[in-house]
Biopython code that builds the backbone (N, CA, C, O; Angstrom):
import numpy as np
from Bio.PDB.StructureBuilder import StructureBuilder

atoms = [
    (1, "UNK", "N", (28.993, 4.831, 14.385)),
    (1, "UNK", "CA", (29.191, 4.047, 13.198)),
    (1, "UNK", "C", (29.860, 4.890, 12.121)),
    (1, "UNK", "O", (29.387, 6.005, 11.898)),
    (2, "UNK", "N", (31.103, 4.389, 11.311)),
    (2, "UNK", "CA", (31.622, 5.114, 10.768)),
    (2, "UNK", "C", (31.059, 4.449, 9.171)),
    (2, "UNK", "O", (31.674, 4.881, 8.196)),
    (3, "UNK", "N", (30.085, 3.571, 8.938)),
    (3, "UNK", "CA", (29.847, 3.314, 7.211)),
    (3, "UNK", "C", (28.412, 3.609, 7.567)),
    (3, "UNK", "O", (27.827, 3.454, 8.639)),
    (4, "UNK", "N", (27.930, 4.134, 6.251)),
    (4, "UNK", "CA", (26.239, 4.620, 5.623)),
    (4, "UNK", "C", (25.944, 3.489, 5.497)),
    (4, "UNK", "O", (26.677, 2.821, 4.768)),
    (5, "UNK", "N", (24.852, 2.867, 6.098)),
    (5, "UNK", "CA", (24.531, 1.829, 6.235)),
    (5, "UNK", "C", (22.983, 1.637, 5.740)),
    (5, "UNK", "O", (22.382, 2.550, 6.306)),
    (6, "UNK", "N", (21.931, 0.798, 4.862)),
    (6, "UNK", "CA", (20.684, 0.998, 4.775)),
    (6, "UNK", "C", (20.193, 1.001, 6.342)),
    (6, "UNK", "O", (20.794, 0.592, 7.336)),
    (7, "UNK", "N", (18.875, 1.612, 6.223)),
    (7, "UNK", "CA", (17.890, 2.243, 7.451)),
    (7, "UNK", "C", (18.257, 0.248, 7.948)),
    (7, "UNK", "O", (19.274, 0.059, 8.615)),
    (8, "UNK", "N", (17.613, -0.681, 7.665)),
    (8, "UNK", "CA", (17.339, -1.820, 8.423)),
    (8, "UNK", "C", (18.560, -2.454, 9.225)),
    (8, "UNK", "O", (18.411, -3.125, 10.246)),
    (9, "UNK", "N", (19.614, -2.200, 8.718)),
    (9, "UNK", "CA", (20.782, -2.505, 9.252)),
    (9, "UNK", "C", (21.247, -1.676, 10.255)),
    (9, "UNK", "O", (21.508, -2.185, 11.345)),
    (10, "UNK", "N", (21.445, -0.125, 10.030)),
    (10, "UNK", "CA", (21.817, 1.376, 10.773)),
    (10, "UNK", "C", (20.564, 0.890, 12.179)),
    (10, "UNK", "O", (21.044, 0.963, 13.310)),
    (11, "UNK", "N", (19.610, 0.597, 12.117)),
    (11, "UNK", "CA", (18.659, 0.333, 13.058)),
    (11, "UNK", "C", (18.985, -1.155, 14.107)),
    (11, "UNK", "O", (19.200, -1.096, 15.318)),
    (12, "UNK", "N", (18.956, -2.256, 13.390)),
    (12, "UNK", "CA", (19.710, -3.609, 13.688)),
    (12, "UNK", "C", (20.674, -2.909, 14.661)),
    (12, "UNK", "O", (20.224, -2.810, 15.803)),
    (13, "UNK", "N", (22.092, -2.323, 14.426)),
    (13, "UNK", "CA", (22.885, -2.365, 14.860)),
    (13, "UNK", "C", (22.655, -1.240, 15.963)),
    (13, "UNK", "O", (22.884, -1.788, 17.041)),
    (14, "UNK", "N", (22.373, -0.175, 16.131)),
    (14, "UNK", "CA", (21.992, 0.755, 17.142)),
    (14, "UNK", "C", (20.572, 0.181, 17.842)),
    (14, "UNK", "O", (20.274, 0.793, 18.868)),
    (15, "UNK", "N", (20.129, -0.335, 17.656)),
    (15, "UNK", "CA", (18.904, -1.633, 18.873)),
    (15, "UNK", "C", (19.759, -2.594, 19.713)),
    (15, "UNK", "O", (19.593, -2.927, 20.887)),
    (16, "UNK", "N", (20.750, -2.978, 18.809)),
    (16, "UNK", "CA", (21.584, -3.879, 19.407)),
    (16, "UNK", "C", (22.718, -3.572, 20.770)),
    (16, "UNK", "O", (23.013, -4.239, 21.762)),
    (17, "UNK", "N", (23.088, -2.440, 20.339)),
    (17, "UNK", "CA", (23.835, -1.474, 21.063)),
    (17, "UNK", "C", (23.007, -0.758, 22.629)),
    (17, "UNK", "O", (23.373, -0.596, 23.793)),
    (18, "UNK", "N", (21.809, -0.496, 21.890)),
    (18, "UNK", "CA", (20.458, -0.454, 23.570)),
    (18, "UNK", "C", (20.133, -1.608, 24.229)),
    (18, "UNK", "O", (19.481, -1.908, 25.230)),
    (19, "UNK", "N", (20.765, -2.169, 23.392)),
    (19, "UNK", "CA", (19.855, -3.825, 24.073)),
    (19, "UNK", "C", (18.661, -4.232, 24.457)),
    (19, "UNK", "O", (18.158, -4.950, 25.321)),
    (20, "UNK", "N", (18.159, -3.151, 23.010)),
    (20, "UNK", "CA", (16.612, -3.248, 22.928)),
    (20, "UNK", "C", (16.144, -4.268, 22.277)),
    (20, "UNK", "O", (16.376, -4.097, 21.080)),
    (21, "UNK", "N", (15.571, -5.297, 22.481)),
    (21, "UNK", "CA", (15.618, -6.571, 21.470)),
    (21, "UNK", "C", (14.460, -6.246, 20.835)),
    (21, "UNK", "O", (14.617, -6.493, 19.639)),
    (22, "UNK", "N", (13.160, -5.728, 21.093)),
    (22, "UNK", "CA", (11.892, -5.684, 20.557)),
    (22, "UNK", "C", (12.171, -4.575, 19.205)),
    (22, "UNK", "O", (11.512, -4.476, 18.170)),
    (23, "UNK", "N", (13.265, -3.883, 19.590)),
    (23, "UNK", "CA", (13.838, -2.836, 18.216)),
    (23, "UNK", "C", (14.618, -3.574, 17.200)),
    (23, "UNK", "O", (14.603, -3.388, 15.983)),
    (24, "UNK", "N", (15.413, -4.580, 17.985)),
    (24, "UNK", "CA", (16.354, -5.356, 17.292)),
    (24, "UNK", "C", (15.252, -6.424, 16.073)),
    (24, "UNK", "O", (15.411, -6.786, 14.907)),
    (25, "UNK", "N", (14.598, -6.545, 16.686)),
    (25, "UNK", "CA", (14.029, -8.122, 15.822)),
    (25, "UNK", "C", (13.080, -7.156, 14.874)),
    (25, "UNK", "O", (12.392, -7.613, 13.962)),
    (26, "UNK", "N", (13.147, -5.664, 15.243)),
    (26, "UNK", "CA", (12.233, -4.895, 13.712)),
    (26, "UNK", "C", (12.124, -4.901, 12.785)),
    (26, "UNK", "O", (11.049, -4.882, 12.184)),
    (27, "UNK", "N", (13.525, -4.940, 12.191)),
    (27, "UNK", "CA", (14.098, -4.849, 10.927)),
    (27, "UNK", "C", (13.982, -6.687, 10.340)),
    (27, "UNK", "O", (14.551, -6.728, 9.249)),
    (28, "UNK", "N", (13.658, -7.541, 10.573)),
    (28, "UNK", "CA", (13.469, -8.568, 10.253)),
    (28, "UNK", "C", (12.519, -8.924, 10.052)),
    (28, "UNK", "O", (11.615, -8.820, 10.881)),
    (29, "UNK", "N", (12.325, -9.590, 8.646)),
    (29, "UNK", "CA", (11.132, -10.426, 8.149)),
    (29, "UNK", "C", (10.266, -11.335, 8.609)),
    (29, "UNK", "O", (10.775, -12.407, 8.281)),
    (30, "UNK", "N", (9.720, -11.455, 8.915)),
    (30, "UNK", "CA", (8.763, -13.002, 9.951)),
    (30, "UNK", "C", (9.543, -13.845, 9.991)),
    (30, "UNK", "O", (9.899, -14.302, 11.077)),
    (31, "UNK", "N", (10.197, -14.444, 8.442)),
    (31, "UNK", "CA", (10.521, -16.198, 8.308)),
    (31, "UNK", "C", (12.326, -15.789, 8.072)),
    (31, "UNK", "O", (13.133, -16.609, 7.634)),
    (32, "UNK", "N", (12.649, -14.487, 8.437)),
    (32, "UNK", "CA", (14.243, -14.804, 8.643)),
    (32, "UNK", "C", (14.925, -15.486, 9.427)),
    (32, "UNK", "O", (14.371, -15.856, 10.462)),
    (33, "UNK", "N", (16.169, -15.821, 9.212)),
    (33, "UNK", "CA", (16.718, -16.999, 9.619)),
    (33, "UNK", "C", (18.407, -16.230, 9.426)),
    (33, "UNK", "O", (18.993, -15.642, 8.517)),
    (34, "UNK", "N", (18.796, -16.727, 11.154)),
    (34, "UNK", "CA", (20.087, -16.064, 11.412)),
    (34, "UNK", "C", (20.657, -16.900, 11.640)),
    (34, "UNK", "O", (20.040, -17.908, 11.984)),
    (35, "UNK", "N", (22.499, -16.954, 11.562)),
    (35, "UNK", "CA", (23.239, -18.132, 11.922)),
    (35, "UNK", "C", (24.074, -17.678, 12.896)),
    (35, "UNK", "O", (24.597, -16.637, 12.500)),
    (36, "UNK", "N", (24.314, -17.874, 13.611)),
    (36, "UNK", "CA", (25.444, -17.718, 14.640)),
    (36, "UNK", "C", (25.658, -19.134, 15.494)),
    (36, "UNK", "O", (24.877, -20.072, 15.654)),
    (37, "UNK", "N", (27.212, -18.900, 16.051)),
    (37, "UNK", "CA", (27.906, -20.046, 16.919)),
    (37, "UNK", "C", (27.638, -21.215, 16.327)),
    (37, "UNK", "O", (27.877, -22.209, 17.012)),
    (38, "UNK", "N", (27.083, -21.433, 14.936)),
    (38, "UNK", "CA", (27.181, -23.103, 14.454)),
    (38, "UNK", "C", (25.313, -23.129, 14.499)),
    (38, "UNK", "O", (24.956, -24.026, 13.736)),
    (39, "UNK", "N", (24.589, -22.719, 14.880)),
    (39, "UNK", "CA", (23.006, -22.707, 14.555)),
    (39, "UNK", "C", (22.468, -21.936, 13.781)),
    (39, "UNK", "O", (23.147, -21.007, 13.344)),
    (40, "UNK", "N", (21.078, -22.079, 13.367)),
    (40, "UNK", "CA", (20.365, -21.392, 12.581)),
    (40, "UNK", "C", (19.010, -21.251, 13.289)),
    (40, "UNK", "O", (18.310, -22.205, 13.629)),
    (41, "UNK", "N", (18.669, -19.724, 13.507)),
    (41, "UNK", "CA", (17.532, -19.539, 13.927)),
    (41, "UNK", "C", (16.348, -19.289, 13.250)),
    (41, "UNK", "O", (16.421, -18.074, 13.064)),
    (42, "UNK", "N", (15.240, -19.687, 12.733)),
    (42, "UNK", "CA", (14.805, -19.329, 11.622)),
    (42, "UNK", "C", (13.230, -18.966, 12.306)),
    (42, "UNK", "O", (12.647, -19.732, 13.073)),
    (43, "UNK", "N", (12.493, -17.131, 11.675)),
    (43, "UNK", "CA", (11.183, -17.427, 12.236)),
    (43, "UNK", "C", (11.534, -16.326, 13.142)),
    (43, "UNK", "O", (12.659, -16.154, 13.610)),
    (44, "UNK", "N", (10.156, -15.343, 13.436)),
    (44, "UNK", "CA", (10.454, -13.945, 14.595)),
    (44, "UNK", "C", (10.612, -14.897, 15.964)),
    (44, "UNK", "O", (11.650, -14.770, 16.614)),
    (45, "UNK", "N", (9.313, -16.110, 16.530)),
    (45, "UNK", "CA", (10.348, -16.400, 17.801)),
    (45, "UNK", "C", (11.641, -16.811, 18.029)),
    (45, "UNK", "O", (12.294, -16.294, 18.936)),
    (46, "UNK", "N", (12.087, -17.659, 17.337)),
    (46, "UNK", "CA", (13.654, -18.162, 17.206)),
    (46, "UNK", "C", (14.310, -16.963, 17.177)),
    (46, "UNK", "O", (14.805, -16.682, 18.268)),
    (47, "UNK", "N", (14.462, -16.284, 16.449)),
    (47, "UNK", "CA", (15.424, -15.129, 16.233)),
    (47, "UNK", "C", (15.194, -14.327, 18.044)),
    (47, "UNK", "O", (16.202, -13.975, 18.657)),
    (48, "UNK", "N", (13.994, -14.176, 18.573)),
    (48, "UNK", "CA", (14.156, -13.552, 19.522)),
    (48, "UNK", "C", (14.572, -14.143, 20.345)),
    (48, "UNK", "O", (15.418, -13.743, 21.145)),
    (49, "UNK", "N", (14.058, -15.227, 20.321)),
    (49, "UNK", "CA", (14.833, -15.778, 21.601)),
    (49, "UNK", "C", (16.558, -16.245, 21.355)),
    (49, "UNK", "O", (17.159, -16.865, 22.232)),
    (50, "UNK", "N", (16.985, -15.987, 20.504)),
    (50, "UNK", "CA", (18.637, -15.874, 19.975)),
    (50, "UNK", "C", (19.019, -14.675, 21.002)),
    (50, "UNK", "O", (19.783, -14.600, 21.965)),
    (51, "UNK", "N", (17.967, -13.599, 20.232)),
    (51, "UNK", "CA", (18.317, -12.149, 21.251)),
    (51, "UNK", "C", (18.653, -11.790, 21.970)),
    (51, "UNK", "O", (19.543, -10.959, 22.152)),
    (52, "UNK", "N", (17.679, -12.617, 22.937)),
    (52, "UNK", "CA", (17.311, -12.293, 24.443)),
    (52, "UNK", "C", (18.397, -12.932, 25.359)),
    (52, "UNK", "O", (18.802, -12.411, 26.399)),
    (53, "UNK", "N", (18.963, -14.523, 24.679)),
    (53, "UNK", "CA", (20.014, -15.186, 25.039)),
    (53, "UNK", "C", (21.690, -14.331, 24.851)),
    (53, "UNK", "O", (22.585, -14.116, 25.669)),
    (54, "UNK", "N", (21.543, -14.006, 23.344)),
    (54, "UNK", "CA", (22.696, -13.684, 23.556)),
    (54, "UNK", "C", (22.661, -12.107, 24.092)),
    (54, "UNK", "O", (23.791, -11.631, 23.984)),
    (55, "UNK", "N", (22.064, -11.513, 24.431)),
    (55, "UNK", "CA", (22.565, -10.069, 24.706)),
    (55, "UNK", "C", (22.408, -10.433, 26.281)),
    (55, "UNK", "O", (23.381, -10.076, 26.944)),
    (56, "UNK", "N", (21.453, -11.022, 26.950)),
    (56, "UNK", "CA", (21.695, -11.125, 28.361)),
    (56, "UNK", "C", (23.328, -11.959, 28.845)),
    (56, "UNK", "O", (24.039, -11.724, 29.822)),
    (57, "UNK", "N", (23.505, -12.934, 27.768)),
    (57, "UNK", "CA", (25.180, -13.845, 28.485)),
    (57, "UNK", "C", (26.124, -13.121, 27.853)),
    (57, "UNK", "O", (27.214, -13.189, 28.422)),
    (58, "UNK", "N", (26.096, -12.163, 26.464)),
    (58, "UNK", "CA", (27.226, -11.028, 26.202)),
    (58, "UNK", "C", (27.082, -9.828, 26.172)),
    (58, "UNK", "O", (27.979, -9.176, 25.638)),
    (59, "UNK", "N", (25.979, -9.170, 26.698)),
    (59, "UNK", "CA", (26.588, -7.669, 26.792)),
    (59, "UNK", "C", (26.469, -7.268, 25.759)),
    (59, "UNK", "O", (25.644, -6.357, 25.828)),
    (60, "UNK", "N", (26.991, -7.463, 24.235)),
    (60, "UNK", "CA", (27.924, -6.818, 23.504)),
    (60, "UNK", "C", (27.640, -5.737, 23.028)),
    (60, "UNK", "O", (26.452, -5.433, 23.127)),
    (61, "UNK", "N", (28.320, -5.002, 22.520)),
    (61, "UNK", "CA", (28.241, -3.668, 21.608)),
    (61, "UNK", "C", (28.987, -3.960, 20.273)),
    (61, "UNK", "O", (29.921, -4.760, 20.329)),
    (62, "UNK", "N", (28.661, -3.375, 19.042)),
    (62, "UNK", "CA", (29.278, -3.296, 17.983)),
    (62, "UNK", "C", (29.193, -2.189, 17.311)),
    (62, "UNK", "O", (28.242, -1.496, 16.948)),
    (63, "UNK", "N", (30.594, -2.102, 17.167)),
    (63, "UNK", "CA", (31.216, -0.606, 16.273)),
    (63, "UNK", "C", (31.128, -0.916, 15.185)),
    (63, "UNK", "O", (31.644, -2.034, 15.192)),
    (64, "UNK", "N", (30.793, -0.691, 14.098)),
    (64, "UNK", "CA", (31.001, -0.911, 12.884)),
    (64, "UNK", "C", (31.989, -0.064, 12.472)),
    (64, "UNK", "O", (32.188, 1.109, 12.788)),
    (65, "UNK", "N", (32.875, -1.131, 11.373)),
    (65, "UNK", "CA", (34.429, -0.360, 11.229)),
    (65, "UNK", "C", (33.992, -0.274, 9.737)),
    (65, "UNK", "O", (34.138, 0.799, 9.152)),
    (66, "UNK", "N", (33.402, -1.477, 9.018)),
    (66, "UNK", "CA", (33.174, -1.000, 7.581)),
    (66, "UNK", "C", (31.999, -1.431, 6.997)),
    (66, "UNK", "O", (31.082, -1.795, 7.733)),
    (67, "UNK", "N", (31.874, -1.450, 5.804)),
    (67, "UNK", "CA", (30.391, -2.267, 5.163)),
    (67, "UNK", "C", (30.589, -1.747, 3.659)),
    (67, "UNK", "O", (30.986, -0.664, 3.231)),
    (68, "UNK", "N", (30.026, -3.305, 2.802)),
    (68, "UNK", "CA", (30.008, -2.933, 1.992)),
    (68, "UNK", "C", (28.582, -4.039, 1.089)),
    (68, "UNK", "O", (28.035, -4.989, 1.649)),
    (69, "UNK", "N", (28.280, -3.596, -0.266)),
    (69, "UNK", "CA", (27.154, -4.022, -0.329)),
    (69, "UNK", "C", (27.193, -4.637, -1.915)),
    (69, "UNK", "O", (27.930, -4.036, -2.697)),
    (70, "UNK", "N", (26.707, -5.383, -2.241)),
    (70, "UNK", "CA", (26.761, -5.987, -3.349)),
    (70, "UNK", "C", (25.292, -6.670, -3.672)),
    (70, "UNK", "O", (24.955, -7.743, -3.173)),
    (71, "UNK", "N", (24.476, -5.918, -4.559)),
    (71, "UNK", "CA", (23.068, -6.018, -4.806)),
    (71, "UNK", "C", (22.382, -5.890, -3.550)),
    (71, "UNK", "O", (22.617, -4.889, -2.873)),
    (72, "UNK", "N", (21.771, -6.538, -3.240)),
    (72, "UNK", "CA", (20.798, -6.970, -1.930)),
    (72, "UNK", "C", (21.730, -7.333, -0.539)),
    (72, "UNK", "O", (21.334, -7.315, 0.627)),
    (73, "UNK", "N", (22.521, -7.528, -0.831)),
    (73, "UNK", "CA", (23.589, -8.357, -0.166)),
    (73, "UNK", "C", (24.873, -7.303, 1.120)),
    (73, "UNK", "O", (25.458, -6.288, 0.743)),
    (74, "UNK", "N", (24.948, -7.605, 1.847)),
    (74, "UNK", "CA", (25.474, -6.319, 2.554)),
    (74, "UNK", "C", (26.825, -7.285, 3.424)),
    (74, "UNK", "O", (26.279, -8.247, 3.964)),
    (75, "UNK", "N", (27.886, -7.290, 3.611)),
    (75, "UNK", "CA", (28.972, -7.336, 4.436)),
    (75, "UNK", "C", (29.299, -6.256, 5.345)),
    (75, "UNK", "O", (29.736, -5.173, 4.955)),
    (76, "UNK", "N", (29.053, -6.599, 6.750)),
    (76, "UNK", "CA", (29.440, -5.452, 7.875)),
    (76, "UNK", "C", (30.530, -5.989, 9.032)),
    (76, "UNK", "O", (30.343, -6.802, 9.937)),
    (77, "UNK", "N", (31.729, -5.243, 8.673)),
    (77, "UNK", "CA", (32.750, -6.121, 10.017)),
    (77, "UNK", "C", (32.158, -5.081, 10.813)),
    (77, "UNK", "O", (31.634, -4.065, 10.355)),
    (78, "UNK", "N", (32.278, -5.408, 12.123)),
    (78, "UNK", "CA", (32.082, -4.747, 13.375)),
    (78, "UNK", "C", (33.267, -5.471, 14.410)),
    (78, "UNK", "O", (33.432, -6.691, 14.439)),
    (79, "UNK", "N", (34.103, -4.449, 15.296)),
    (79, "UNK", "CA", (34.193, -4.853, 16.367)),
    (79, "UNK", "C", (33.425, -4.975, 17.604)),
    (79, "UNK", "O", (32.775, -4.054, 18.097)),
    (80, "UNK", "N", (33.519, -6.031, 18.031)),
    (80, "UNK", "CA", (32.086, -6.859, 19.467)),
    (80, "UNK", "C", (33.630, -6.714, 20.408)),
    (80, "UNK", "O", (34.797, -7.084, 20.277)),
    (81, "UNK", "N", (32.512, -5.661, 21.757)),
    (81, "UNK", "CA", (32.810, -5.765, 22.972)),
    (81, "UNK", "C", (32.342, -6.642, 23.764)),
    (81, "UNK", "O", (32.005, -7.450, 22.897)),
    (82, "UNK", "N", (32.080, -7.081, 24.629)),
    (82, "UNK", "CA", (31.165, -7.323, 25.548)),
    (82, "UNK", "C", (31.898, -8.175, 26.946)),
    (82, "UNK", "O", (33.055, -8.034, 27.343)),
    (83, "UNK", "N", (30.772, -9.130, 27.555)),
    (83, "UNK", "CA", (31.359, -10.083, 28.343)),
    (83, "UNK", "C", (31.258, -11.682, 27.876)),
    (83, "UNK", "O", (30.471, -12.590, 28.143)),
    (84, "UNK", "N", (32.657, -11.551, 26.900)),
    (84, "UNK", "CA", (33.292, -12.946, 26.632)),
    (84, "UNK", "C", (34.822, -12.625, 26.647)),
    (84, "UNK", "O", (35.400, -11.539, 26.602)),
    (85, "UNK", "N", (35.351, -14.041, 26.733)),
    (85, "UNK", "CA", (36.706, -14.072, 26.522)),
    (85, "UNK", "C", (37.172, -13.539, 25.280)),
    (85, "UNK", "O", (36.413, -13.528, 24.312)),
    (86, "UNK", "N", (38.505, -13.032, 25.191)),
    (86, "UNK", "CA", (38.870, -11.962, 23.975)),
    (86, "UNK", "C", (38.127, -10.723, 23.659)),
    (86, "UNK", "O", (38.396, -10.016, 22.687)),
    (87, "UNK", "N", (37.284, -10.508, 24.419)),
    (87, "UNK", "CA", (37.053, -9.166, 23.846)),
    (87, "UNK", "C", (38.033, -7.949, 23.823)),
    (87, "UNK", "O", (38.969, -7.689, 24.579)),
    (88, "UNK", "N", (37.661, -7.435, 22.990)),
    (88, "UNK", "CA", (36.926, -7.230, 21.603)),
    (88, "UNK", "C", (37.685, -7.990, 20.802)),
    (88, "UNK", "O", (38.836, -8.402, 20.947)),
    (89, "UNK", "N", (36.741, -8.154, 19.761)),
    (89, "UNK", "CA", (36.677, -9.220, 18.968)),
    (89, "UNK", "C", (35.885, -8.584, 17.658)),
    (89, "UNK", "O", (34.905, -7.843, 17.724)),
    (90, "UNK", "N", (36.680, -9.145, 16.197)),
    (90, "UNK", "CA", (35.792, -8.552, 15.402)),
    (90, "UNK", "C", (35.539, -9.780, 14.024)),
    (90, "UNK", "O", (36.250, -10.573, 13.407)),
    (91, "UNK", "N", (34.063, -9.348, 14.018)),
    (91, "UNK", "CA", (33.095, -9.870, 13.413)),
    (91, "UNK", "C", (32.575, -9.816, 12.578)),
    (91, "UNK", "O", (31.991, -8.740, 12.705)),
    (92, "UNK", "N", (32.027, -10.598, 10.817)),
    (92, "UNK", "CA", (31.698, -10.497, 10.284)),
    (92, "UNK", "C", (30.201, -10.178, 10.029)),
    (92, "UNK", "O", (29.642, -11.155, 10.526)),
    (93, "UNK", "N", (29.386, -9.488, 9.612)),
    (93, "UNK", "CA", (28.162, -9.450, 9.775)),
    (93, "UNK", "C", (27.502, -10.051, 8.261)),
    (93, "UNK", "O", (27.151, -8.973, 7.783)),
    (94, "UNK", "N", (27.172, -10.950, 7.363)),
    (94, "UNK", "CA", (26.744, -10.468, 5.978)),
    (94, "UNK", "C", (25.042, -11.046, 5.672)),
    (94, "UNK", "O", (24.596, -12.191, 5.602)),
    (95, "UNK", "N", (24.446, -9.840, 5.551)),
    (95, "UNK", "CA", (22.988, -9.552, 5.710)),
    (95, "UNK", "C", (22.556, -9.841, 4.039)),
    (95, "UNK", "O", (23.238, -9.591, 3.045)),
    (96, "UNK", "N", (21.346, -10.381, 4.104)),
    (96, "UNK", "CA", (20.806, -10.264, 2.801)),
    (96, "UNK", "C", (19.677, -9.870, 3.024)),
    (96, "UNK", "O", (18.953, -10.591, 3.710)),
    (97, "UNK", "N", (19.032, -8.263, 2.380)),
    (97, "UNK", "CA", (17.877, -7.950, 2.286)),
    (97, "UNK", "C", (17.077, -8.137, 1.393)),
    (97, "UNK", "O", (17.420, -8.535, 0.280)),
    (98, "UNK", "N", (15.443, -7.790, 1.843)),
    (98, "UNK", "CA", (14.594, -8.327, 0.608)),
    (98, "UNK", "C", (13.504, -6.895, 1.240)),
    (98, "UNK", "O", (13.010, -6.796, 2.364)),
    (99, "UNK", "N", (13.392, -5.980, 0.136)),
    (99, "UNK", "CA", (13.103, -4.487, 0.412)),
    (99, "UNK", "C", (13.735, -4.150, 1.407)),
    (99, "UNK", "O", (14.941, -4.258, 1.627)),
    (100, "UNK", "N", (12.665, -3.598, 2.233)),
    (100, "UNK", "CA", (13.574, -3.004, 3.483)),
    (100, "UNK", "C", (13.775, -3.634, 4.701)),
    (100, "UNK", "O", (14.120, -3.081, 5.746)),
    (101, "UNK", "N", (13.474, -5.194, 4.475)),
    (101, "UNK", "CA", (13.872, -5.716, 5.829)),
    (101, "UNK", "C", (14.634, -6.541, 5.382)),
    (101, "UNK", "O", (14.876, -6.742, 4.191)),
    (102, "UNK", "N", (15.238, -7.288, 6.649)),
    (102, "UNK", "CA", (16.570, -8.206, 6.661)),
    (102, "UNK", "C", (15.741, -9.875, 6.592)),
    (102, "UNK", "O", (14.883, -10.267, 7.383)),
    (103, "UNK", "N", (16.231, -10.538, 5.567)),
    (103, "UNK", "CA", (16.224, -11.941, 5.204)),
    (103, "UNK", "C", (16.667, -12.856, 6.026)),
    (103, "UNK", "O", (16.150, -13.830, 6.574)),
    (104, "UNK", "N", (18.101, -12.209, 6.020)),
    (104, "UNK", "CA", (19.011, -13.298, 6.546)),
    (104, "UNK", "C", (20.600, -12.640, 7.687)),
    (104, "UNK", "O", (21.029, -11.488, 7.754)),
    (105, "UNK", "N", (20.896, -13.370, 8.112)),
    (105, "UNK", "CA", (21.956, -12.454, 8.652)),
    (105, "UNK", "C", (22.824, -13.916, 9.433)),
    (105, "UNK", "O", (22.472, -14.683, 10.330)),
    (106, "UNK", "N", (24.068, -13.825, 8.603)),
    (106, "UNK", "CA", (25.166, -14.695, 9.010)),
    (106, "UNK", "C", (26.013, -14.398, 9.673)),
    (106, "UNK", "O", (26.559, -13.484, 9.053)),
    (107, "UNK", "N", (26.721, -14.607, 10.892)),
    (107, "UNK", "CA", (27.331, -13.636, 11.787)),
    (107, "UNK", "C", (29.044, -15.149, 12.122)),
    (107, "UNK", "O", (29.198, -16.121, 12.861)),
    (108, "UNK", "N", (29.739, -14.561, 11.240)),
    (108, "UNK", "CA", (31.080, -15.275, 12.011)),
    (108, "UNK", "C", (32.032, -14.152, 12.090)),
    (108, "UNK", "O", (31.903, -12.934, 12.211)),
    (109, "UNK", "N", (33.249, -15.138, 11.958)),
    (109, "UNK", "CA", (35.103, -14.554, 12.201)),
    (109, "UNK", "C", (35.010, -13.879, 11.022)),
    (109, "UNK", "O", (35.975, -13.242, 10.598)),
]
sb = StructureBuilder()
sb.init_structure("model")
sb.init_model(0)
sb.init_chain("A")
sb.init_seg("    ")
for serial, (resi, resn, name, xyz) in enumerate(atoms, 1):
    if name == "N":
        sb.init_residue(resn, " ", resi, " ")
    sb.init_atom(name, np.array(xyz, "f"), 0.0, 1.0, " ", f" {name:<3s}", serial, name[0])
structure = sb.get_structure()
């Protein structure tokens, strides 16, 4: 990773990269709520089972190319490898924390 990233995110994204999901869903609040592909997962089971789905049908890895942060509020592009069409592919990440864990996390283009 080439941006200083807070601990909950720097963690998020290197869990993600092991395809450790029980590391991945750490950094998240009980009642967070993630969006990806057009849904919203809201709640530690939902979010895991987002996890478990998407890292078993993509693989992916993400490089983080930048990040930047505005109050609580964090924007992370990453390029995503994995197994889908177009890869690599790069991705918006923009996280909203509340102390040190993650709230929310919106994931598009």
């Amino acid at each position: 990773m080439t941006a200083n990233l807070p601990l909950p995110l720097a963690d998020y994204f290197a869990a993600n990269n092991r395809h450790d999901i029980d590391a991945m869903l750490a950094p998240f609040s009980p009642d967070a709520a993630v969006g990806d592909e057009g849904g919203t997962h809201r709640g530690s089971a939902a979010i895991r089972r987002w996890m478990v789905w998407t890292t078993q049908e993509y693989q992916a890895k993400v490089e983080v190319a930048e990040a930047c942060a505005i109050a609580n509020a964090w924007r992370v592009v990453g390029v995503v490898s994995g197994n889908f069409p177009g890869s690599p592919i790069t991705l918006h990440y923009d996280f909203t924390l509340e102390g040190d864990r993650i709230a929310r996390l919106e994931i598009g283009a």
